[in-house]
C-alpha positions in Angstrom: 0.0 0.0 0.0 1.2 3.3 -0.8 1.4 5.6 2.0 0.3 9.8 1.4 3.4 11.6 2.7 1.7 15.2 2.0 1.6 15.0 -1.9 1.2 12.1 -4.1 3.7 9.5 -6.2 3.3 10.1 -9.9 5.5 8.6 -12.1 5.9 10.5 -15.5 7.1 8.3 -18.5 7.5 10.5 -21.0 10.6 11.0 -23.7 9.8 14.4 -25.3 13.2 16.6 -23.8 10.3 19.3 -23.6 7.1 18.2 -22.9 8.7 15.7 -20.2 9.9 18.4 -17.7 7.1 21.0 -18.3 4.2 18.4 -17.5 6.5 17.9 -14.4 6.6 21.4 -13.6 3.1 22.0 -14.3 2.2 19.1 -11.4 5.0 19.3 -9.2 3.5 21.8 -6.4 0.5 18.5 -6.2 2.8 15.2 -6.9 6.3 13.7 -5.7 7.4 13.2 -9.7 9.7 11.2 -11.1 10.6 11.4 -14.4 11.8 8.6 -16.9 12.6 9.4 -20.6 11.6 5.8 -22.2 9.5 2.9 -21.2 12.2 0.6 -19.9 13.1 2.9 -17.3 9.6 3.4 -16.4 9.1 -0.1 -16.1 12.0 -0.9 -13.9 10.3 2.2 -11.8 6.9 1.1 -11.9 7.9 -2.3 -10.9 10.5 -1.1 -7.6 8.8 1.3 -6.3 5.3 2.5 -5.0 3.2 4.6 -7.1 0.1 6.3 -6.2 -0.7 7.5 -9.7 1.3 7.1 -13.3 1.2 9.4 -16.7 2.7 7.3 -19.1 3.3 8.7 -23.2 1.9 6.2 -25.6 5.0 6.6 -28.4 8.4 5.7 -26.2 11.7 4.5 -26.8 12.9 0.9 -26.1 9.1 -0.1 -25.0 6.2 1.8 -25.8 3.7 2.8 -23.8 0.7 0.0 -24.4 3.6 -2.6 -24.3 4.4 -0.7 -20.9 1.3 -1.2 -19.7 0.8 -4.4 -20.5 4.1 -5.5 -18.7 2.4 -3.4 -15.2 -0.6 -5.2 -15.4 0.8 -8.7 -15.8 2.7 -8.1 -13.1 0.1 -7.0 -11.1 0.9 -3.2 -10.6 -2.8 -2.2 -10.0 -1.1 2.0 -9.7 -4.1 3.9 -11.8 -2.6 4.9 -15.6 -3.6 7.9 -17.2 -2.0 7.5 -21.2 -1.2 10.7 -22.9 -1.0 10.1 -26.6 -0.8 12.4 -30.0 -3.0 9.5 -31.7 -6.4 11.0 -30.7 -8.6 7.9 -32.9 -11.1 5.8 -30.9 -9.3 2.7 -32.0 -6.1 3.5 -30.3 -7.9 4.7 -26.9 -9.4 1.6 -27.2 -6.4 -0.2 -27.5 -4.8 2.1 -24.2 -7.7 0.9 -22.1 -8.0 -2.8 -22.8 -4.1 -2.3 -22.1 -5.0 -1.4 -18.9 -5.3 2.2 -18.7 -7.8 3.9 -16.6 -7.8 7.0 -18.3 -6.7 8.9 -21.8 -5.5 12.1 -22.9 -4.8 13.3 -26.5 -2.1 15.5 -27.0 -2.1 18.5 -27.0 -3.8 18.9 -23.8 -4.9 21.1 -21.2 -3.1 21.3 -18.6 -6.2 22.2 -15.9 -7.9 18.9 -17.6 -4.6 16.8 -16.9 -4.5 18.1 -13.2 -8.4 17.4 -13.0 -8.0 14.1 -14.2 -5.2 12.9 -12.2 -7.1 14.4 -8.9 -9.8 12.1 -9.9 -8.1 8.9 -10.8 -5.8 9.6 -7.1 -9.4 10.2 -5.4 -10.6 6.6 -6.6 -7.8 4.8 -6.4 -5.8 6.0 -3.2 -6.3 4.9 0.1 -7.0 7.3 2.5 -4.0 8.4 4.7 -3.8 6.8 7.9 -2.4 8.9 11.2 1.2 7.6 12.5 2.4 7.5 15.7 5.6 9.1 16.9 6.4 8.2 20.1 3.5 10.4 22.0 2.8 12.2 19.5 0.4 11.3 16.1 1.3 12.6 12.8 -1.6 13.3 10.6 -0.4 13.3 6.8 -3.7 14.4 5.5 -4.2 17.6 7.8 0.3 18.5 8.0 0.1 18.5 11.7 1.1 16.7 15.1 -0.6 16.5 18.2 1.2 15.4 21.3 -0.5 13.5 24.3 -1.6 16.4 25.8 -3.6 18.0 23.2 -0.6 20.3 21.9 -1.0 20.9 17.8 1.7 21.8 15.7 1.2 22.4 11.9 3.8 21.4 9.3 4.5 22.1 6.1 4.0 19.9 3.3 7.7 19.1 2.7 7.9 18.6 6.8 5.3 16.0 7.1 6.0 14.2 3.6 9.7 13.7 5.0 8.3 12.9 9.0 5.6 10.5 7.3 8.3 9.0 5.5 10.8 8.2 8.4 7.5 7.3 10.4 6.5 4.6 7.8 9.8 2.8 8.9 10.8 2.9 12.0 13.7 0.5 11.9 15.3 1.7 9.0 18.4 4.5 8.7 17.2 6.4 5.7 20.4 8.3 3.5 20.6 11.7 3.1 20.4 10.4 -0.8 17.9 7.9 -0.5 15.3 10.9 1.0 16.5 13.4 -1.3 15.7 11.0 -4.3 12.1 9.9 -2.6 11.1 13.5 -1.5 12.8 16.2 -3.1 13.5 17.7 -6.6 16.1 17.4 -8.6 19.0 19.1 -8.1 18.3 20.0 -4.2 21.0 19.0 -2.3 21.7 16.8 0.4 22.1 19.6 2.6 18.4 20.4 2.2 17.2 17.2 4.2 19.3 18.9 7.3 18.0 22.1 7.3 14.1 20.2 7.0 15.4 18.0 9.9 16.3 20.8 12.0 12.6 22.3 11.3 11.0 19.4 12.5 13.0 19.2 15.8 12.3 22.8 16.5 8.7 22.5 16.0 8.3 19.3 17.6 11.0 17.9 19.6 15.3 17.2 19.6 14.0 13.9 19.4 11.8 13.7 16.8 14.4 12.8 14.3 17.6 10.7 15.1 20.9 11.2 13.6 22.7 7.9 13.3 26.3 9.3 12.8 28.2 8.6 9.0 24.6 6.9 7.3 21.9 9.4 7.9 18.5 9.6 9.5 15.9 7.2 11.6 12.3 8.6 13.2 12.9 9.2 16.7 10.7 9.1 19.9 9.8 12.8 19.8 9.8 12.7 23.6 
């Protein structure tokens, strides 16, 4: 199960040098996007990683995007698919949808139609988020805020309680300053950045909210 960290997964398959990073822009402030530039990269993706929605372009290199599709399904990815496709003929939506794509888009599009559609296909298809407990407190992805045993509410901002979800999610595990900035930030932040959101969460919440495990990274804390 995919778990809401603040914004949404969306894998973007798409090889256009152009259209690829402006659809990204266009839906970064409402997804956690990664972009792949031809279908076997998006399948290696779509196959290691938890998605809660994907955009994928019908004409790819290496694998195109119905053979992509296809490979998902069989494999039992269930992630909803929107295809996005300059071949606007019924037979070739059809052929997207017995493919096993929930939903279509003929280029060019509209950008405010793309967003609407993706909002609906996440609505249907996402679980809701659950709240995670920290110790004494109780992170609520959905509202960006923790409340501590006594009642106390502090509100986050998105990027604070995608990356606290995300430690939260697994307790045991020592999460690289690569591995979060690869999960949860764009490209071409920094590692440095994860520190300065780390430090924001302690001040808010507690020292202990966040552990540093010396030369590897970061693991959730108690927040005592």
């Amino acid at each position: 199960m995919t778990i809401a960290y603040g914004r949404p997964s969306l894998l973007l398959v798409e090889d256009d040098v152009v259209l690829g990073p402006l659809i990204a822009e266009l839906l970064e402030p409402d997804y956690r996007i990664r972009l792949a530039a031809n279908g076997q990269e998006g399948l290696h993706l779509g196959l290691t990683r938890a998605w809660d929605v994907m955009v994928i372009d019908r004409g790819l290199p290496l694998m195109d995007g119905i053979a992509l599709i296809s490979a998902l399904r069989s494999k039992g990815v269930s992630t909803p698919i929107l295809i996005l496709t300059a071949l606007g003929a019924t037979d070739e939506k059809v052929t997207g949808l017995d493919a096993g794509a929930n939903d279509y888009m003929s280029k060019p599009f509209d950008a405010g139609e793309l967003a609407a559609r993706l909002r609906a296909l996440t609505r249907t298809f996402a679980p809701a988020a659950a709240s995670v407990s920290i110790g004494d407190w109780e992170l609520d992805p959905a509202s960006r805020s923790v409340r501590s045993a006594y009642g106390a509410l502090v509100s986050l901002t998105a990027k604070e309680a995608e990356l606290l979800a995300a430690l939260a999610a697994e307790p045991g595990r020592v999460f690289t300053r690569e591995e979060l900035l690869s999960e949860h930030f764009q490209a071409g932040d920094q590692p440095g950045v994860i520190d300065t959101y780390v430090h924001h969460l302690r001040r808010k919440i507690s020292r202990t909210v966040v552990r540093t495990v010396h030369g590897v990274g970061y693991q959730i804390g108690d927040g005592a």
